[in-house]
C-alpha positions in Angstrom: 31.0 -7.9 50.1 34.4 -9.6 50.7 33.7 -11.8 47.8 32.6 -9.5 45.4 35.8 -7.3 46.1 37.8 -10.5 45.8 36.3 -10.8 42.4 36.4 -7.1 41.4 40.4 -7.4 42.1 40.8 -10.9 39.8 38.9 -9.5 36.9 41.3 -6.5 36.8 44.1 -8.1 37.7 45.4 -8.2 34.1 43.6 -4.8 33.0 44.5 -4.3 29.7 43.2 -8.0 28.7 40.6 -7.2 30.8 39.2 -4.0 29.1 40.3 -5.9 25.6 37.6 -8.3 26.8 35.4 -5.8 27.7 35.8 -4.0 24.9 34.6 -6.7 22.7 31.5 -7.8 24.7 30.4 -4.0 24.6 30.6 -4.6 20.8 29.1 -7.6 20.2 26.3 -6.6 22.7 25.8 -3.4 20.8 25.3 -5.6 17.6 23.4 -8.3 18.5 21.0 -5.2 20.3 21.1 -3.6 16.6 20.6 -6.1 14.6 17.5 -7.8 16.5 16.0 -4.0 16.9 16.3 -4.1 12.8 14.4 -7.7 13.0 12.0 -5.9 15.0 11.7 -2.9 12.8 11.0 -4.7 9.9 8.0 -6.2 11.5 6.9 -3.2 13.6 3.8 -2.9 10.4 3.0 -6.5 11.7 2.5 -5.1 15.5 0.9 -2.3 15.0 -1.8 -4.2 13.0 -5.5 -4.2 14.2 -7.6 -7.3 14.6 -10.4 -5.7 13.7 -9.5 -4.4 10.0 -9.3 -6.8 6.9 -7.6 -5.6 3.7 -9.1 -6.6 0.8 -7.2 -6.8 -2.8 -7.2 -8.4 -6.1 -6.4 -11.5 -5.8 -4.3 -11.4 -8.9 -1.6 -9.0 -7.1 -1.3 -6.0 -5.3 -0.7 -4.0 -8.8 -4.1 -4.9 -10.2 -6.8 -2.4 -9.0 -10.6 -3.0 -7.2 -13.6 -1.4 -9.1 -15.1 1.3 -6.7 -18.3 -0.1 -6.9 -17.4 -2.7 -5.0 -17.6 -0.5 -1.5 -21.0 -0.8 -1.3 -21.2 -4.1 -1.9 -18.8 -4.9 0.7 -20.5 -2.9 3.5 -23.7 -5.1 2.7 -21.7 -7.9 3.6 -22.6 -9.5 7.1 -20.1 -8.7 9.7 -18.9 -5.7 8.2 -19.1 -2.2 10.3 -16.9 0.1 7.6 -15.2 0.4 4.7 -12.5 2.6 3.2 -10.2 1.9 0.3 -6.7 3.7 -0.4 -3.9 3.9 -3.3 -0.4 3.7 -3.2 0.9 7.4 -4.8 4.6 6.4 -5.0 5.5 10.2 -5.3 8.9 11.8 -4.9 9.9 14.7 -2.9 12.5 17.0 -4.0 14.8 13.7 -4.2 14.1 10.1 -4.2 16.2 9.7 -1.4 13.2 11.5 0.5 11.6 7.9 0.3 8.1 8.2 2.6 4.5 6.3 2.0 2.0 8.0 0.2 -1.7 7.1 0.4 -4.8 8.2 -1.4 -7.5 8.0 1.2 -11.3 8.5 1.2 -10.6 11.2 5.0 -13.4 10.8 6.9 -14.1 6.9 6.8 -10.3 5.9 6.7 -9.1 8.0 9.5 -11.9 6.3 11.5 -10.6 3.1 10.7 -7.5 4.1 12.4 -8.2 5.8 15.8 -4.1 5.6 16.6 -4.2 8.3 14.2 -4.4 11.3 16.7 -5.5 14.1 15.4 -7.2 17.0 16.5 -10.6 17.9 15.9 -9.5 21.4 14.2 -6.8 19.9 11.9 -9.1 17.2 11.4 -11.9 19.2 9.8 -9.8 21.0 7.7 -7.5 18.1 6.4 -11.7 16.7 4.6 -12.5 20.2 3.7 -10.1 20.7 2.0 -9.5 18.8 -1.3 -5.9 19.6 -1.8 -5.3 19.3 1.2 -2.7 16.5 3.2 -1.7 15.1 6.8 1.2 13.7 7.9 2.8 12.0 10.5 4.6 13.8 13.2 8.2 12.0 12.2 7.6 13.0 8.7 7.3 16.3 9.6 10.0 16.7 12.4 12.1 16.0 9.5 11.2 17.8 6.9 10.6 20.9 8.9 6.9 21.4 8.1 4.5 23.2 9.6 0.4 23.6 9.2 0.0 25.3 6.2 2.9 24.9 4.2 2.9 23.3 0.5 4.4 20.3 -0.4 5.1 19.4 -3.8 5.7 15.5 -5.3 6.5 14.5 -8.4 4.7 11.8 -9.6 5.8 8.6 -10.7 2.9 6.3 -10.8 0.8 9.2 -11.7 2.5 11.5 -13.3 3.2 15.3 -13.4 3.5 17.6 -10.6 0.9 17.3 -7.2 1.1 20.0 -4.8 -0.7 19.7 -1.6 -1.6 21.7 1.4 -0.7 20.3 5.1 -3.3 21.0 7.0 -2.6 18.0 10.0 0.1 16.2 11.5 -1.0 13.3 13.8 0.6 11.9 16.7 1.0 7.9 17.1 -1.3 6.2 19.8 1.9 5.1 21.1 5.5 4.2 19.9 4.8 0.9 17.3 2.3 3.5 15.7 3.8 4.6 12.0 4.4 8.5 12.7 6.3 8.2 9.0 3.6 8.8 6.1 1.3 11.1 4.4 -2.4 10.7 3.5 -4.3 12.7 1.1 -7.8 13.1 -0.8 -8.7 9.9 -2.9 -10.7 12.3 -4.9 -8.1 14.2 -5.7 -6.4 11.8 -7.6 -9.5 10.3 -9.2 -10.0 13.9 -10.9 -7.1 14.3 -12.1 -6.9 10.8 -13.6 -10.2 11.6 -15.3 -9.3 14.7 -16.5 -6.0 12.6 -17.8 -8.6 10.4 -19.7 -10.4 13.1 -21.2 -13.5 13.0 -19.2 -13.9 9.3 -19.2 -13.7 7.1 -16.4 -10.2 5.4 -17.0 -8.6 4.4 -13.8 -10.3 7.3 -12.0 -12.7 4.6 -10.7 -10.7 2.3 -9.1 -9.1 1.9 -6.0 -5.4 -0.1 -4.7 -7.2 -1.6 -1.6 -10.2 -1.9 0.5 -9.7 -1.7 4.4 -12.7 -3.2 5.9 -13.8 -2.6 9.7 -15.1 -5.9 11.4 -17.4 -5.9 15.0 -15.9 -9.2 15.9 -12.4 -10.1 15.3 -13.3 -13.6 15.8 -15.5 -13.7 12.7 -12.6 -12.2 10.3 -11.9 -15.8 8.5 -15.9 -16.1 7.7 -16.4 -12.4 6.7 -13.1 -12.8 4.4 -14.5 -15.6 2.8 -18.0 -14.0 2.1 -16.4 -11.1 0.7 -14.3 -13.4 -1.6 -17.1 -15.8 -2.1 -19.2 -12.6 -3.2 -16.6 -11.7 -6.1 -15.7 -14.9 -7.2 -16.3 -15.6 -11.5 -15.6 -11.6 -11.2 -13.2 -9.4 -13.7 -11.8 -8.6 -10.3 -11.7 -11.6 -8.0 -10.7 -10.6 -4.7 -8.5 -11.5 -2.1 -9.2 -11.0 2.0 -7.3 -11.7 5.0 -6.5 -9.9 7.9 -3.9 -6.6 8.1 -1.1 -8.7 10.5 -1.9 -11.8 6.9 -1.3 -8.8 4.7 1.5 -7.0 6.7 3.0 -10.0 6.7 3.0 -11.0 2.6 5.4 -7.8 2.7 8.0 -9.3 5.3 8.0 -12.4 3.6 9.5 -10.6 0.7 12.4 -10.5 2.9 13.0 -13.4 4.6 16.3 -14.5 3.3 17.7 -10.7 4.5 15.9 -11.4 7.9 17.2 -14.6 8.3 20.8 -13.8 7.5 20.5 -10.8 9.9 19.5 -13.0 12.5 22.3 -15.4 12.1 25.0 -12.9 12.2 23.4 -11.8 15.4 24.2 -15.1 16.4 27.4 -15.3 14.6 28.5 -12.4 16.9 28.0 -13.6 20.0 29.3 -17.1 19.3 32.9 -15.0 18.5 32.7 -13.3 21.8 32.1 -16.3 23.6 35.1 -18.1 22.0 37.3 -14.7 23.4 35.5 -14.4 26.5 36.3 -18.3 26.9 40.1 -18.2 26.1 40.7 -15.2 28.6 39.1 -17.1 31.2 41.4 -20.5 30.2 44.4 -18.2 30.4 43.3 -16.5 34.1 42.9 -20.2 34.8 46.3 -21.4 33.9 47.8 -18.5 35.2 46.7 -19.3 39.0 47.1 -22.7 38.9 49.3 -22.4 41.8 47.3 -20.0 43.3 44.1 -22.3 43.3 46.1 -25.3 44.3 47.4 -23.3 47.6 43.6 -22.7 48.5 42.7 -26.9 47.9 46.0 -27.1 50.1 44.6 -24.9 53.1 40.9 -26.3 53.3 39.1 -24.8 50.3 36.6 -26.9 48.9 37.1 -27.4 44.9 33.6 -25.4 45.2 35.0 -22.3 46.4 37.3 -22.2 43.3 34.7 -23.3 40.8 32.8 -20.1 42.1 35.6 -17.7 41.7 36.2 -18.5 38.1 32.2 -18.5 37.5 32.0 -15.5 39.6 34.6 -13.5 37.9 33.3 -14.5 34.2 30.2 -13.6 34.8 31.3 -10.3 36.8 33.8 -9.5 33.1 30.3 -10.5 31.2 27.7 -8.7 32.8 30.1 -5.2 33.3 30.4 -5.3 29.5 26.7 -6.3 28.7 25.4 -3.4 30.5 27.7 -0.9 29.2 26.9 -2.3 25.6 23.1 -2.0 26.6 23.7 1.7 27.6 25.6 2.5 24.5 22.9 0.5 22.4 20.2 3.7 23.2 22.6 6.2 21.5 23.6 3.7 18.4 19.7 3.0 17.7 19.0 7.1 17.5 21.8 7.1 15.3 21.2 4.4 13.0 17.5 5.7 13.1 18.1 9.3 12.2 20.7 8.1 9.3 17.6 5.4 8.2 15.3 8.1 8.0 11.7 6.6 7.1 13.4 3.4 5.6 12.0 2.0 9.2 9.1 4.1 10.2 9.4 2.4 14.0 12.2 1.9 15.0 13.3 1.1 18.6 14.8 -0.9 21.4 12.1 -2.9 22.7 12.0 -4.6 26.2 12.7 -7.8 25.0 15.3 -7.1 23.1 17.6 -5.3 26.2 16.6 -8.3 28.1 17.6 -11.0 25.4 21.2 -8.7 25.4 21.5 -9.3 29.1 21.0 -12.5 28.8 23.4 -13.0 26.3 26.6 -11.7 27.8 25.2 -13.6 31.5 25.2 -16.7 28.6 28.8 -16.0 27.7 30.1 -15.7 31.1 28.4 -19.1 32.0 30.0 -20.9 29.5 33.0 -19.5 29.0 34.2 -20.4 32.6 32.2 -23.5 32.5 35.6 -25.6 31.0 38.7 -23.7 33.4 36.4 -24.2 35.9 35.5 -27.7 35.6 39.5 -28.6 34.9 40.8 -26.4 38.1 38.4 -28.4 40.5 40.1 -31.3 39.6 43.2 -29.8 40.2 46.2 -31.8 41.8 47.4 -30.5 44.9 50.7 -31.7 44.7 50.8 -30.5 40.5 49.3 -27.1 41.1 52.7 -26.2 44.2 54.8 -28.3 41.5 54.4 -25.4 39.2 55.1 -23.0 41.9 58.7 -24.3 41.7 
């Protein structure tokens, strides 16, 4: 107790550069806590992914589309327990700043694909009896203000003209990496109007964006891919299968120059606070030279002082680290709310508070690692010499 008092009195011996200090760990905590939760965000479709569902696309690109006869086919195919396929709408609500996924689903089969989907049995009835009818997640419509029941008009961009639909769910995440952020609708919905687009012929009203494919064993997902493939192949419509964390991840690839350079300013942060933590521990050190030089005189192992520096540094660090971790809770809501659904999850994980406690421990360590080293080896008779 008398130590940690002795080091309580040090560190705020010279307050104002003390709370300077402080000031900028808090920061740089509350950045490098921000900027790995974006990291995280970004690959929070990559989490959330199931081992037991496959994705299956043209193996062109994403932009071509699947016959729909190819469903069947599929479900014939060893291994294979389900299949669903959905479309990409691309719609806009009153603004395109109201950016939220859009998906064109076959109900029944698709929401059983995804159990994290929780929905109750009432809504879900009503959401496949109903053909104009929509559910959303509960994010989507906390902030949109919907309720069951009310209409909600896009404008199409893909598919053009006006779509209005009819909420009749909103479902609840299985837990927090679940995407609370999108809407589904009837498949057939879209395929009827596309035909009616067409003039009664078939058009694109018979095709589909992707296939999601339920598996029994997730160990078998690289052999039932490649009989899926293998049973297309020579096709107009080759196709291309892997699993939802392969095709999750062909998305953040798209962005792997951002995600690196977030990273490295993360980095970039905390190297800067280390080099300020580090020179207000070599001025504290120059400062007491006489002071540490009077406690060699009277007995005092060079130990004792190379723990007071250490112990004061790391006292500075960890104050400002978890007062940066506390402020990092109300800066994430923030930056989430002003995101909207740009990151449908979006939050501070575990790892994340304990990679920023480690951080400003780090920065403590080292930055009394050199005025320590150089006041153990202090010169008595140098140390009173400054005295006078």
């Amino acid at each position: 107790m008398f130590t940690f008092r002795l080091l309580l009195k040090n560190a705020f011996r010279h307050k104002l550069r003390t709370l300077l200090t402080l000031l900028g760990l808090v920061v740089a905590v509350c950045a490098f806590g921000l900027l790995r939760t974006i990291v995280d965000a970004w690959y929070a479709g990559v989490e959330a992914s199931s081992s037991t569902r496959l994705i299956t696309r043209n193996a062109i690109s994403l932009t071509f589309p699947l016959p729909l006869n190819y469903a069947e086919r599929i479900r014939a195919v060893d291994g294979v327990s389900s299949v669903s396929w959905a479309n990409w709408f691309g719609g806009v609500y009153i603004t395109e700043r109201n950016f939220f996924a859009q998906f064109a689903v076959e109900p029944e089969s698709y929401l059983a694909l995804y159990p994290e989907y929780k929905l109750s049995d009432a809504e879900r009835t009503a959401f496949i009896r109903d053909r104009q009818g929509a559910i959303v997640g509960r994010k989507l419509a906390d902030k949109f203000g919907w309720k069951l029941g009310d209409q909600i008009p896009l404008r199409g961009t893909i598919y053009p003209g006006t779509w209005n639909f009819t909420l009749r769910g909103i479902y609840d995440g299985a837990d927090a990496s679940t995407d609370e952020s999108q809407m589904l609708f009837h498949w057939k919905l879209l395929s009827e109007r596309m035909r009616q687009r067409a003039g009664g012929g078939a058009g694109t009203a018979n095709y589909v964006g992707v296939y999601v494919v339920g598996i029994r064993d997730p160990d078998a997902a690289a052999s039932v891919s490649q009989r899926i493939d293998k049973l297309f192949q020579n096709s107009l419509g080759e196709t291309l299968t892997e699993t939802e964390k392969a095709f999750q991840l062909g998305f953040v690839a798209m962005s792997d120059a951002i995600i690196a350079a977030i990273r490295a300013v993360s980095l970039i942060v905390i190297l800067i606070i280390l080099a300020v933590m580090a020179n207000t521990m070599s001025m504290t050190a120059r400062e007491r030279l006489a002071e540490y030089a009077t406690l060699k005189a009277l007995g005092f192992p060079p130990g004792f002082v190379v723990r007071l520096l250490f112990g004061e540094s790391l006292l500075i660090a960890l104050i400002g680290g978890v007062i940066g971790i506390a402020l990092s809770f109300p800066l994430a809501a923030a930056f989430r709310t002003a995101a909207g659904t740009l990151f449908p999850v979006f939050q501070l994980s575990e790892l994340t508070l304990v990679l920023q406690l480690v951080a400003a421990a780090g920065v403590g360590v080292v930055a009394a690692a050199w005025p320590a080293w150089k006041m153990s080896r202090i010169d008595i008779v140098d140390g009173l010499r400054h005295v006078a």
